[in-house]
mmCIF file of the N, C-alpha and C atoms, coordinates in Angstrom:
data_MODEL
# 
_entry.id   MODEL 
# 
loop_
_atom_site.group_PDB 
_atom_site.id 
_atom_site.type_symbol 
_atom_site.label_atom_id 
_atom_site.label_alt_id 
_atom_site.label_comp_id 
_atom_site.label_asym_id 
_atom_site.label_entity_id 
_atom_site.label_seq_id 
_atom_site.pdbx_PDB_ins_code 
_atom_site.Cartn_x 
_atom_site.Cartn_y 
_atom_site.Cartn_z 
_atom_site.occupancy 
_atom_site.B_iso_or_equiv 
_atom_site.pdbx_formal_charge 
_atom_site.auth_seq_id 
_atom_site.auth_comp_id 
_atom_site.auth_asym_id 
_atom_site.auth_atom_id 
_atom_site.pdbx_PDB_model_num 
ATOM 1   N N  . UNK A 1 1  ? -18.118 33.207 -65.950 1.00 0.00 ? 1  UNK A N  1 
ATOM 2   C CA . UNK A 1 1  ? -17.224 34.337 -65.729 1.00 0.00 ? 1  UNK A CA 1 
ATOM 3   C C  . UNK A 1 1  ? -15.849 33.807 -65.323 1.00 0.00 ? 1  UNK A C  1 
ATOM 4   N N  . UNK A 1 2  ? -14.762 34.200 -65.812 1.00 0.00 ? 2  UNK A N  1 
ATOM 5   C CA . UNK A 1 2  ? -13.242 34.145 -65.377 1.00 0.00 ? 2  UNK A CA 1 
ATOM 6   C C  . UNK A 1 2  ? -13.106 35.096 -64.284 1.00 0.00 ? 2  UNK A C  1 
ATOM 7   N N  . UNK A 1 3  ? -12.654 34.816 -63.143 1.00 0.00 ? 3  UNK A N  1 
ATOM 8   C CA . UNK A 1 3  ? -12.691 35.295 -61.557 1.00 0.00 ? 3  UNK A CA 1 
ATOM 9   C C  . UNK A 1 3  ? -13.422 36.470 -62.074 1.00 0.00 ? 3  UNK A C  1 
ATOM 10  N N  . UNK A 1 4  ? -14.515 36.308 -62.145 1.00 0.00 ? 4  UNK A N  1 
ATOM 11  C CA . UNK A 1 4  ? -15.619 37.582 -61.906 1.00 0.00 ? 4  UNK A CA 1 
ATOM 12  C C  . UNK A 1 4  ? -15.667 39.176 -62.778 1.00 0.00 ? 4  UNK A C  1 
ATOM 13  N N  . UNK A 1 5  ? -14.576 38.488 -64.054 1.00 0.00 ? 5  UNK A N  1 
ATOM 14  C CA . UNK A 1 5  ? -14.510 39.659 -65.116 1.00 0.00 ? 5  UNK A CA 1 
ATOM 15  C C  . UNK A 1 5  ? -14.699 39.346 -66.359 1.00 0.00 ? 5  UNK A C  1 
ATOM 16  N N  . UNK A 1 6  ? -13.943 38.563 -66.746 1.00 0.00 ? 6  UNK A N  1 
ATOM 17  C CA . UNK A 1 6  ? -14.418 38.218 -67.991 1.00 0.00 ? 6  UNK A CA 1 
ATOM 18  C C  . UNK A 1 6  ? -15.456 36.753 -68.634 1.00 0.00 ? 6  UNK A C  1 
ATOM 19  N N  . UNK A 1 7  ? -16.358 37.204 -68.978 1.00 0.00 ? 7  UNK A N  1 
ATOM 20  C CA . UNK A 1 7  ? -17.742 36.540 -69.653 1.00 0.00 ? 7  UNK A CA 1 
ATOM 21  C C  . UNK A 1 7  ? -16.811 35.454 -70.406 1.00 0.00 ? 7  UNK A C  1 
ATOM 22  N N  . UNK A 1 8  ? -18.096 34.026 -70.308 1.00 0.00 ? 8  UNK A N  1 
ATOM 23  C CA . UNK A 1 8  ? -17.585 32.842 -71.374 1.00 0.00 ? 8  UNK A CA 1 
ATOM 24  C C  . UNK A 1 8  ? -18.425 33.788 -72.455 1.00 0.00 ? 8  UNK A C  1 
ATOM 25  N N  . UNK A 1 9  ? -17.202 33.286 -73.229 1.00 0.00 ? 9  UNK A N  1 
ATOM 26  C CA . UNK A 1 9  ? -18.429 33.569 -75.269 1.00 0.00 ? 9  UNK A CA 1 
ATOM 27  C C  . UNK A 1 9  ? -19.398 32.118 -75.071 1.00 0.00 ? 9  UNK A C  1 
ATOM 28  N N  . UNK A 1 10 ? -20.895 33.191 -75.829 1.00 0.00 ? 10 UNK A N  1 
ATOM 29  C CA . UNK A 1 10 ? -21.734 31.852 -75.743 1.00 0.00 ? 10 UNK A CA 1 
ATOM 30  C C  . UNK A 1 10 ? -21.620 31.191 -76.712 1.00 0.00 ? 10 UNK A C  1 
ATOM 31  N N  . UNK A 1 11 ? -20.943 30.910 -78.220 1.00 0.00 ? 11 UNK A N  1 
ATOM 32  C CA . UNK A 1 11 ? -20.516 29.880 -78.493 1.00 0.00 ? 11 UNK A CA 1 
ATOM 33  C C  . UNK A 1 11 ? -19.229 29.792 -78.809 1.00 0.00 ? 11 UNK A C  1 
ATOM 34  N N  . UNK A 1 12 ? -18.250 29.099 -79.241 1.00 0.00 ? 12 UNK A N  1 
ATOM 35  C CA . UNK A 1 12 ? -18.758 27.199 -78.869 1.00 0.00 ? 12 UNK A CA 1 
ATOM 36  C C  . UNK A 1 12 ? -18.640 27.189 -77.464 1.00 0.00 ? 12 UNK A C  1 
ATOM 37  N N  . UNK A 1 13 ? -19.860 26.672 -77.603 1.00 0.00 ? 13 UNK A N  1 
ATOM 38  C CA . UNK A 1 13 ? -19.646 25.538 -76.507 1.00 0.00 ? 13 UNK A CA 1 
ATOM 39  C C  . UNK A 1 13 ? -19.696 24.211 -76.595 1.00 0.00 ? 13 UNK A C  1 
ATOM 40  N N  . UNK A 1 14 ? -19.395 23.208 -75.595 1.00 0.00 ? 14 UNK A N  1 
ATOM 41  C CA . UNK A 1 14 ? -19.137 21.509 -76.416 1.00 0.00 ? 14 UNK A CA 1 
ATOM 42  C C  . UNK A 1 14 ? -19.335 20.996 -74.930 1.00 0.00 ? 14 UNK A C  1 
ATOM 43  N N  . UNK A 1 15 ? -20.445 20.057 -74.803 1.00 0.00 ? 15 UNK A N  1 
ATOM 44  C CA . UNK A 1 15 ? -20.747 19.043 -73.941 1.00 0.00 ? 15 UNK A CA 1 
ATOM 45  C C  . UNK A 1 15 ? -19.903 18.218 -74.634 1.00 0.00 ? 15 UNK A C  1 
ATOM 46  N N  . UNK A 1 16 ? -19.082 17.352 -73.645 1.00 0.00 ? 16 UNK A N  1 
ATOM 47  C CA . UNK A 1 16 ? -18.151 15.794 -73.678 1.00 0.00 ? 16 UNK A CA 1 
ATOM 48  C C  . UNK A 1 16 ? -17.449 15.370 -72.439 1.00 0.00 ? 16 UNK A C  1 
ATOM 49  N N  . UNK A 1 17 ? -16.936 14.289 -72.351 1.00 0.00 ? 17 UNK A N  1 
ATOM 50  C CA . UNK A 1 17 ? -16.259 13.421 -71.174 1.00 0.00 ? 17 UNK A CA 1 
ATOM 51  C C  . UNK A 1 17 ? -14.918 13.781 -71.709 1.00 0.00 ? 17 UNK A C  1 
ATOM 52  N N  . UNK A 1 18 ? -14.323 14.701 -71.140 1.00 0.00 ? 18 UNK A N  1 
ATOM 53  C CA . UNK A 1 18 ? -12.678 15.391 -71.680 1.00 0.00 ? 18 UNK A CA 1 
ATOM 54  C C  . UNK A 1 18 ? -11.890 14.766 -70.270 1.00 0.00 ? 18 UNK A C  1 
ATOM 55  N N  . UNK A 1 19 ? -12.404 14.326 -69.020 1.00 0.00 ? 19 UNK A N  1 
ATOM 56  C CA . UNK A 1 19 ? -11.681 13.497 -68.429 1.00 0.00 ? 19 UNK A CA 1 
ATOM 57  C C  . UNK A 1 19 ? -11.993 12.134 -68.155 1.00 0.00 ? 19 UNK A C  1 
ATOM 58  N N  . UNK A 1 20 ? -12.597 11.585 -69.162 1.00 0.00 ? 20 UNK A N  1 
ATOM 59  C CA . UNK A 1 20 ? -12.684 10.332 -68.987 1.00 0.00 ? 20 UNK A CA 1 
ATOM 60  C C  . UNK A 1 20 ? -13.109 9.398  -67.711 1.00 0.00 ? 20 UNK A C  1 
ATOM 61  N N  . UNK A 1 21 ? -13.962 10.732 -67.257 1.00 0.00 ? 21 UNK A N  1 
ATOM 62  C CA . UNK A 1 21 ? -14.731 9.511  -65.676 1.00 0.00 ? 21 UNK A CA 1 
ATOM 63  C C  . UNK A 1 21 ? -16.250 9.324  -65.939 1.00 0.00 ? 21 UNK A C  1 
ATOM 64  N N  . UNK A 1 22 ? -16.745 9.456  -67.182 1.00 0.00 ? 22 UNK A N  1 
ATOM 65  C CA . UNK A 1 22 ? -17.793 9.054  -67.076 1.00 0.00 ? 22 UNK A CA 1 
ATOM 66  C C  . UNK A 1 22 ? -19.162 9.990  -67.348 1.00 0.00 ? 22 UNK A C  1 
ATOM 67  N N  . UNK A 1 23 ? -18.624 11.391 -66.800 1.00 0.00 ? 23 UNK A N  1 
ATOM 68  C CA . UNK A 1 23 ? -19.408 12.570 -66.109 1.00 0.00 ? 23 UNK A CA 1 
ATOM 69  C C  . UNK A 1 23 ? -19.240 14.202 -67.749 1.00 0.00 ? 23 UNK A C  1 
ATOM 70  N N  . UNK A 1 24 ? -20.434 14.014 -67.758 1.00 0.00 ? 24 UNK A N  1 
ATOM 71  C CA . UNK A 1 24 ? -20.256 14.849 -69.042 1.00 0.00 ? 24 UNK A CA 1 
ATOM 72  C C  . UNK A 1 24 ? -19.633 16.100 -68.569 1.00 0.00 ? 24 UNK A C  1 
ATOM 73  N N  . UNK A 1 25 ? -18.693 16.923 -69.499 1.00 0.00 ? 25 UNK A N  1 
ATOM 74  C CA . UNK A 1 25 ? -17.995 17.990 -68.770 1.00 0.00 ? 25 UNK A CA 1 
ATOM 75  C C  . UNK A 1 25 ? -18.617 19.151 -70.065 1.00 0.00 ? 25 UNK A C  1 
ATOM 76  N N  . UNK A 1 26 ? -18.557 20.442 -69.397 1.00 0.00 ? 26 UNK A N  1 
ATOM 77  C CA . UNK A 1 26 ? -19.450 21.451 -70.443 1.00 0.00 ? 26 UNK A CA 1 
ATOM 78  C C  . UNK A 1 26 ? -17.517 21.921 -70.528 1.00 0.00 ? 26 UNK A C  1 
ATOM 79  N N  . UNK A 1 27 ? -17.339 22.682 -71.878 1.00 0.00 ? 27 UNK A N  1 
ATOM 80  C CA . UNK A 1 27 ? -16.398 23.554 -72.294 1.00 0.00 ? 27 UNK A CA 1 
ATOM 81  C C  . UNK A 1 27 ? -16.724 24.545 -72.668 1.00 0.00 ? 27 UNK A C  1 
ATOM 82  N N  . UNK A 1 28 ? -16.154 25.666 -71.672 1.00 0.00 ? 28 UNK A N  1 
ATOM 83  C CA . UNK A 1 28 ? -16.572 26.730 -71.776 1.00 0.00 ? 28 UNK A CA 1 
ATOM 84  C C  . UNK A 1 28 ? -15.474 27.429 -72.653 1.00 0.00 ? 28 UNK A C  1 
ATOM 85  N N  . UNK A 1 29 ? -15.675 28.395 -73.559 1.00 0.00 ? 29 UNK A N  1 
ATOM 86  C CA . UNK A 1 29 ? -14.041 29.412 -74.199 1.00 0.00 ? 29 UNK A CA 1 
ATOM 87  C C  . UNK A 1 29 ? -14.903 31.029 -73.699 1.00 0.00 ? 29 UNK A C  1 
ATOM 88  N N  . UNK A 1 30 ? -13.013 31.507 -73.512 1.00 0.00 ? 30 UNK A N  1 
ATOM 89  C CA . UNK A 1 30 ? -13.190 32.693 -72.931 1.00 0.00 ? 30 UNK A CA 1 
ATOM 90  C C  . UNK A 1 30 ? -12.535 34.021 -73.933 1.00 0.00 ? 30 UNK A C  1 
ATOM 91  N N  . UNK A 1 31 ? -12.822 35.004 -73.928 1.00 0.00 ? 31 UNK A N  1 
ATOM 92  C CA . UNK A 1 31 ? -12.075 35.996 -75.463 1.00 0.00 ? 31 UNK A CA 1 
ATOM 93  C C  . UNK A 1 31 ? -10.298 35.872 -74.795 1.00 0.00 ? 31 UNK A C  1 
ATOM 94  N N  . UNK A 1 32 ? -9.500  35.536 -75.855 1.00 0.00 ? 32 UNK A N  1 
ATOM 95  C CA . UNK A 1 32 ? -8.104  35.457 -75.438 1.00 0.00 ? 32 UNK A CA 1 
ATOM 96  C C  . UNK A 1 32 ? -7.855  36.827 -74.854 1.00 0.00 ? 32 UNK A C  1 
ATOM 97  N N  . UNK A 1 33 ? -7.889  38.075 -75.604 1.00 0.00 ? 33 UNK A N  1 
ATOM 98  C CA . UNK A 1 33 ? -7.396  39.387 -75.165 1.00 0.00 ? 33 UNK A CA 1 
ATOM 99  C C  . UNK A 1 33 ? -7.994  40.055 -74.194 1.00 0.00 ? 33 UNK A C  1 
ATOM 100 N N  . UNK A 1 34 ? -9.337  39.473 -73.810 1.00 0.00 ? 34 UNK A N  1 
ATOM 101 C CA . UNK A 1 34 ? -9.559  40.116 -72.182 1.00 0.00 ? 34 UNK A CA 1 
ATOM 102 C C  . UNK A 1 34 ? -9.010  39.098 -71.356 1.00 0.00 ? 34 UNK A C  1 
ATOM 103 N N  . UNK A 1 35 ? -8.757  38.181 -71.273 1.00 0.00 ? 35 UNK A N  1 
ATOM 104 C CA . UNK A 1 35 ? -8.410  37.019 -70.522 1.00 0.00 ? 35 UNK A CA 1 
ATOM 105 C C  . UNK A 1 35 ? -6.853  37.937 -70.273 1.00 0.00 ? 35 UNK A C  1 
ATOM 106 N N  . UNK A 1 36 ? -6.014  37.970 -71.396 1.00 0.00 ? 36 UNK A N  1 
ATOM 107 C CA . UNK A 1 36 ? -4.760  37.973 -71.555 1.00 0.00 ? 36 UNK A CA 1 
ATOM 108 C C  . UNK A 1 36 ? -3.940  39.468 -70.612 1.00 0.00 ? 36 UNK A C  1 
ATOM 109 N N  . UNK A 1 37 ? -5.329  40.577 -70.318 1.00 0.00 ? 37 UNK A N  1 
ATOM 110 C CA . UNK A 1 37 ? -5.232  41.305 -70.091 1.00 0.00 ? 37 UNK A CA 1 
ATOM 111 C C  . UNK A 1 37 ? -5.056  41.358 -68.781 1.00 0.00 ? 37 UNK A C  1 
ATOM 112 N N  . UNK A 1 38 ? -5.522  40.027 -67.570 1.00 0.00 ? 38 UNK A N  1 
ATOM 113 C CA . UNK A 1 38 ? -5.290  39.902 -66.479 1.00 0.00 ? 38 UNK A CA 1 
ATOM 114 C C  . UNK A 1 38 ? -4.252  39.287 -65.982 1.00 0.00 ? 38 UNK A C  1 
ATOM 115 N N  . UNK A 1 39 ? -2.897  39.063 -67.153 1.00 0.00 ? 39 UNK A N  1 
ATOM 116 C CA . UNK A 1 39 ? -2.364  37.792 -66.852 1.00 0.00 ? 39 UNK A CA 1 
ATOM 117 C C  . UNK A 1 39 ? -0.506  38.478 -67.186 1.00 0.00 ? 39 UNK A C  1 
ATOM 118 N N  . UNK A 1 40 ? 0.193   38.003 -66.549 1.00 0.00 ? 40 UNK A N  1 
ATOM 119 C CA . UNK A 1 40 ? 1.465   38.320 -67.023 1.00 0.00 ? 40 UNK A CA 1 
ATOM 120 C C  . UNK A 1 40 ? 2.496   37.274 -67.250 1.00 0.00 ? 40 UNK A C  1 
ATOM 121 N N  . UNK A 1 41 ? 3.255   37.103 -68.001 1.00 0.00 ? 41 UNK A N  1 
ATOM 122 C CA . UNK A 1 41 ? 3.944   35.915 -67.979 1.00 0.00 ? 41 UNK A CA 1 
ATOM 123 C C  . UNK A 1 41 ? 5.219   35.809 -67.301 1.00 0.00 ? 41 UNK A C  1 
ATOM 124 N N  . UNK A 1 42 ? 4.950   34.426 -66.524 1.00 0.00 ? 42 UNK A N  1 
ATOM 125 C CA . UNK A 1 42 ? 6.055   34.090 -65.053 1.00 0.00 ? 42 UNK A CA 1 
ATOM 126 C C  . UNK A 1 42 ? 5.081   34.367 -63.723 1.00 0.00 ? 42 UNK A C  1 
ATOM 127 N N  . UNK A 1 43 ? 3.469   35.061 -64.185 1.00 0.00 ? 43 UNK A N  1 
ATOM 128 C CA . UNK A 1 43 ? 2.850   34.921 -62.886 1.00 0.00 ? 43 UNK A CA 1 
ATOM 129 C C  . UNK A 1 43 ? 2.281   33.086 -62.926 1.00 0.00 ? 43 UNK A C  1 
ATOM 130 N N  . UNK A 1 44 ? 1.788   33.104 -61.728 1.00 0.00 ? 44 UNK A N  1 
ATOM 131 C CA . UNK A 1 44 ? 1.532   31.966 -60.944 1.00 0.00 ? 44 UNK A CA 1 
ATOM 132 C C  . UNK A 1 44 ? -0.109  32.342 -60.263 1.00 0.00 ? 44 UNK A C  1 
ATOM 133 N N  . UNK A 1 45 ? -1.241  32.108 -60.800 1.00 0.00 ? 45 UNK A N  1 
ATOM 134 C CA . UNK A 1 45 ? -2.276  32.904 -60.548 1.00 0.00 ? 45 UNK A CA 1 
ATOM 135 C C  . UNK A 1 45 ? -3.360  31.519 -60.545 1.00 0.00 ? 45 UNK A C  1 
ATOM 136 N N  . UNK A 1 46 ? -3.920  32.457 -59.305 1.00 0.00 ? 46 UNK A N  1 
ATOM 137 C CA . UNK A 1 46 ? -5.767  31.375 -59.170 1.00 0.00 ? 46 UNK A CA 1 
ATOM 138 C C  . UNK A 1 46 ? -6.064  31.937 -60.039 1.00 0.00 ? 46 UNK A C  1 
ATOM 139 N N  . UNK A 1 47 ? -7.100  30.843 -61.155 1.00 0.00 ? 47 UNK A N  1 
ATOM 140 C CA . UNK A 1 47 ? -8.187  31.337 -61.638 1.00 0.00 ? 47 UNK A CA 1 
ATOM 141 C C  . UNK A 1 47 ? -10.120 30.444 -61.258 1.00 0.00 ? 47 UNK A C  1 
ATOM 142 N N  . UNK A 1 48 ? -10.369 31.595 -60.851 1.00 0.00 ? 48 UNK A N  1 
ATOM 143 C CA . UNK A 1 48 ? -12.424 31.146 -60.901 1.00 0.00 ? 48 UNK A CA 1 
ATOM 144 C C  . UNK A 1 48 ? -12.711 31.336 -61.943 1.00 0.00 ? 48 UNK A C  1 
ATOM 145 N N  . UNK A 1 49 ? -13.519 30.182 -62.300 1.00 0.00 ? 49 UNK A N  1 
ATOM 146 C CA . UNK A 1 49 ? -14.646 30.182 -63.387 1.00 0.00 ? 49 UNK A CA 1 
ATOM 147 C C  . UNK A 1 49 ? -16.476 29.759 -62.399 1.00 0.00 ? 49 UNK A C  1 
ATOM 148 N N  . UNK A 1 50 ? -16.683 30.866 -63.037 1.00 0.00 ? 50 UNK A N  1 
ATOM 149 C CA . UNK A 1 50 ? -18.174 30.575 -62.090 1.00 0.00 ? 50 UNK A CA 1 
ATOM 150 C C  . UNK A 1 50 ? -19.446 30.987 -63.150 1.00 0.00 ? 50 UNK A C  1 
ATOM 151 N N  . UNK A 1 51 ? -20.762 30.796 -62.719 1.00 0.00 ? 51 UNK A N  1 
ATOM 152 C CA . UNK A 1 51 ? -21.907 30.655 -63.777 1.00 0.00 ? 51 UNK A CA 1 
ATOM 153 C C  . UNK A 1 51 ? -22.582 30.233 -62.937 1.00 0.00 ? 51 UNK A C  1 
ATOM 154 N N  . UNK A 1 52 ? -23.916 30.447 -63.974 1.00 0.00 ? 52 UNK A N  1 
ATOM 155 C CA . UNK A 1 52 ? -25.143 29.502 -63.709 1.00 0.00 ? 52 UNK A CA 1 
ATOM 156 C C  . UNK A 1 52 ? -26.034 28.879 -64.883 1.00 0.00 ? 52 UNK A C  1 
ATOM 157 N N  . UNK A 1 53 ? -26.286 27.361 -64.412 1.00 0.00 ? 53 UNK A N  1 
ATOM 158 C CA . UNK A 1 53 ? -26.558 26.701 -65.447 1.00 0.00 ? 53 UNK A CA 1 
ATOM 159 C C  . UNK A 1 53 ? -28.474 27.003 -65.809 1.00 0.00 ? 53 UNK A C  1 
ATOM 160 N N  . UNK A 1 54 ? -28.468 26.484 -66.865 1.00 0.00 ? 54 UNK A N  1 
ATOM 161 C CA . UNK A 1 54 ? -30.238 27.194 -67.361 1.00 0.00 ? 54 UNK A CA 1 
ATOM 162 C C  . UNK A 1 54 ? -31.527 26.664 -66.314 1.00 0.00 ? 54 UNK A C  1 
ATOM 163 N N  . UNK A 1 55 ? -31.004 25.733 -65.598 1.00 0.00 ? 55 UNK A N  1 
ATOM 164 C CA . UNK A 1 55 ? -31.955 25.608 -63.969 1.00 0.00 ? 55 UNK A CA 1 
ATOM 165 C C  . UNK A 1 55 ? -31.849 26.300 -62.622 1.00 0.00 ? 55 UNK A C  1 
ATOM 166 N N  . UNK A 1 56 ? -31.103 27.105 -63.103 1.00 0.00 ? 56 UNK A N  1 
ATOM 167 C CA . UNK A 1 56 ? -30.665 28.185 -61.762 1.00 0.00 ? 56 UNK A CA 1 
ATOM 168 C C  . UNK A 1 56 ? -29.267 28.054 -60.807 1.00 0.00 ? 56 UNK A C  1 
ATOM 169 N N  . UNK A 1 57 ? -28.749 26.578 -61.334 1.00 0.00 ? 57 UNK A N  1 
ATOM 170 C CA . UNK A 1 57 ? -28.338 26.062 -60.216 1.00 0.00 ? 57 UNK A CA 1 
ATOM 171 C C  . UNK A 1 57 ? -26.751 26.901 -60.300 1.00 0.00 ? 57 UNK A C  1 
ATOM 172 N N  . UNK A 1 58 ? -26.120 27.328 -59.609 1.00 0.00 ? 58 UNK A N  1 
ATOM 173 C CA . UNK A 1 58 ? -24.700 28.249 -59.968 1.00 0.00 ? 58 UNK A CA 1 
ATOM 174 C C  . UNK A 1 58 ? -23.653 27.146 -59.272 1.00 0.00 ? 58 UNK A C  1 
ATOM 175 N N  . UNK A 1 59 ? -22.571 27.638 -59.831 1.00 0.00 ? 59 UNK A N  1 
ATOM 176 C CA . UNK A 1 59 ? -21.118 26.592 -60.197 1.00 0.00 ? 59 UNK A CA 1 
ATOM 177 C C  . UNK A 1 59 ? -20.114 27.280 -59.986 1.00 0.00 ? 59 UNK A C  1 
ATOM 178 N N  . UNK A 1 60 ? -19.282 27.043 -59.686 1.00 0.00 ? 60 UNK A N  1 
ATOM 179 C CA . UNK A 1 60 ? -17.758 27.274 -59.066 1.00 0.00 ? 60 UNK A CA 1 
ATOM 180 C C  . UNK A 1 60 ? -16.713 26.364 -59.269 1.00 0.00 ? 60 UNK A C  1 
ATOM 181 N N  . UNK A 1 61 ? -15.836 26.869 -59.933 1.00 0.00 ? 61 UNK A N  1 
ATOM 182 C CA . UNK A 1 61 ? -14.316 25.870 -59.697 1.00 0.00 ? 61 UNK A CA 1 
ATOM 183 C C  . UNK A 1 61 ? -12.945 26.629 -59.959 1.00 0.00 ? 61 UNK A C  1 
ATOM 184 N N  . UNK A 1 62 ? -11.974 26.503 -59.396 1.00 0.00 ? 62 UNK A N  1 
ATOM 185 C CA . UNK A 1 62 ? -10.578 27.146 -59.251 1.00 0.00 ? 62 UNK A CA 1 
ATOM 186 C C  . UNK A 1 62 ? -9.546  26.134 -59.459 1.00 0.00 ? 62 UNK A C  1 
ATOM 187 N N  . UNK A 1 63 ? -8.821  26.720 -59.841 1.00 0.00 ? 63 UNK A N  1 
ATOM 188 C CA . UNK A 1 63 ? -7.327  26.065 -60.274 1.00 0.00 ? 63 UNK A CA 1 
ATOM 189 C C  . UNK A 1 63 ? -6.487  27.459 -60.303 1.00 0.00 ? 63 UNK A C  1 
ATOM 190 N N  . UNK A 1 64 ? -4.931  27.058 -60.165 1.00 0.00 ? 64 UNK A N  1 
ATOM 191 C CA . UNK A 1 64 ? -3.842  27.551 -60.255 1.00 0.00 ? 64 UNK A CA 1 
ATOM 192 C C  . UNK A 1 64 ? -3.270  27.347 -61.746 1.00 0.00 ? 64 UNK A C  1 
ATOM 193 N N  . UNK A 1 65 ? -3.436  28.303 -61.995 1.00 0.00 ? 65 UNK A N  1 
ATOM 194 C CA . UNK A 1 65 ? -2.004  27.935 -63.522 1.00 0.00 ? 65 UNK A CA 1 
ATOM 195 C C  . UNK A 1 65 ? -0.778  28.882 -62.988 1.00 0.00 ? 65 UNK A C  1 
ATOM 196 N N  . UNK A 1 66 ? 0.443   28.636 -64.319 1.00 0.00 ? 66 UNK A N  1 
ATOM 197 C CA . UNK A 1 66 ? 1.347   29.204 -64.123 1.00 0.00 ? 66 UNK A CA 1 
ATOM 198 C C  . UNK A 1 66 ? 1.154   29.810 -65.545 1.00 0.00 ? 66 UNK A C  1 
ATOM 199 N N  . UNK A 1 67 ? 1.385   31.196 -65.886 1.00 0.00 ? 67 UNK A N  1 
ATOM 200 C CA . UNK A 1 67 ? 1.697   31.527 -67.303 1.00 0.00 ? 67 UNK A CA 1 
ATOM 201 C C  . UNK A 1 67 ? 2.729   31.787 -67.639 1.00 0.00 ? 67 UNK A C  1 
ATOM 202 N N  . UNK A 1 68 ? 3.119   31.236 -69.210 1.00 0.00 ? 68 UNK A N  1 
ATOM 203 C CA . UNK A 1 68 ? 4.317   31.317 -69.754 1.00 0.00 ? 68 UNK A CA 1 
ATOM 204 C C  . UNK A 1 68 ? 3.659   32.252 -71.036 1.00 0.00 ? 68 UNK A C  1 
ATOM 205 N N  . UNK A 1 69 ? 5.247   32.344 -71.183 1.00 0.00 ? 69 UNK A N  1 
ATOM 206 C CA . UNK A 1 69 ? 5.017   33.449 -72.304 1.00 0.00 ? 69 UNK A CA 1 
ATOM 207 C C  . UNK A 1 69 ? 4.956   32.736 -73.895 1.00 0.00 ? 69 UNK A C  1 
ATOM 208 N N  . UNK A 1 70 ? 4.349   33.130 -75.156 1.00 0.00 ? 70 UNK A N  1 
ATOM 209 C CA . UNK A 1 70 ? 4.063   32.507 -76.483 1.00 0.00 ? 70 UNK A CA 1 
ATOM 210 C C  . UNK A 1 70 ? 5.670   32.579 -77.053 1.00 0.00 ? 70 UNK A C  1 
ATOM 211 N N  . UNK A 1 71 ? 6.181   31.657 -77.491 1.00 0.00 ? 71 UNK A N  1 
ATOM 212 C CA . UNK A 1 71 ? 7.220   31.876 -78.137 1.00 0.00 ? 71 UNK A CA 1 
ATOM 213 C C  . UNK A 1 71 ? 7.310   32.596 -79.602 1.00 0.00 ? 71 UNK A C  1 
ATOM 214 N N  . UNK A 1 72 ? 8.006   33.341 -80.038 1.00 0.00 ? 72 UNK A N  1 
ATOM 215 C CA . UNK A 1 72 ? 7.851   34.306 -81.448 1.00 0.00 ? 72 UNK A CA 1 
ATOM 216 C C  . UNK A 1 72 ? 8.133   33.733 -82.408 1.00 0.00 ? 72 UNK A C  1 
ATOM 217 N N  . UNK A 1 73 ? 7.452   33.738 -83.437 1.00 0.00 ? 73 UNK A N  1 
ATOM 218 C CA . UNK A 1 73 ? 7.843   32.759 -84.806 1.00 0.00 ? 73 UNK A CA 1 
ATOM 219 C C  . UNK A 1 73 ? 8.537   33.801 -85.679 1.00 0.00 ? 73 UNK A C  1 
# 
């Protein structure tokens, strides 16, 4: 879940080492337009991603982004 609203899509998903320490990292993707729907550009926002993996065990992690806006082609 993205802070407790919007669902990961269950696929793709992609087990890999995307930071290079060793430690397999799961990639989760989230639907752009519900995501996009919590977000404004020039905010500065926590985001949670939380779950539970298929042994029960539940997960948590936060970060700060800043959003910018898509430039128009």
């Amino acid at each position: 879940m993205l802070n407790g609203i919007v669902p990961a899509l269950a696929y793709p998903t992609d087990v890999g080492d995307y930071d290079s320490d060793g430690v397999p990292d799961l990639m989760g993707k989230f639907d752009r337009s519900n995501a996009q729907d919590m977000l404004e550009p020039g905010d500065e926002v926590e985001l949670t991603v939380s779950g539970q993996l298929t042994d029960g065990t539940t997960f948590e992690g936060t970060d700060t982004i800043r959003v910018i806006e898509q430039e128009k082609k």
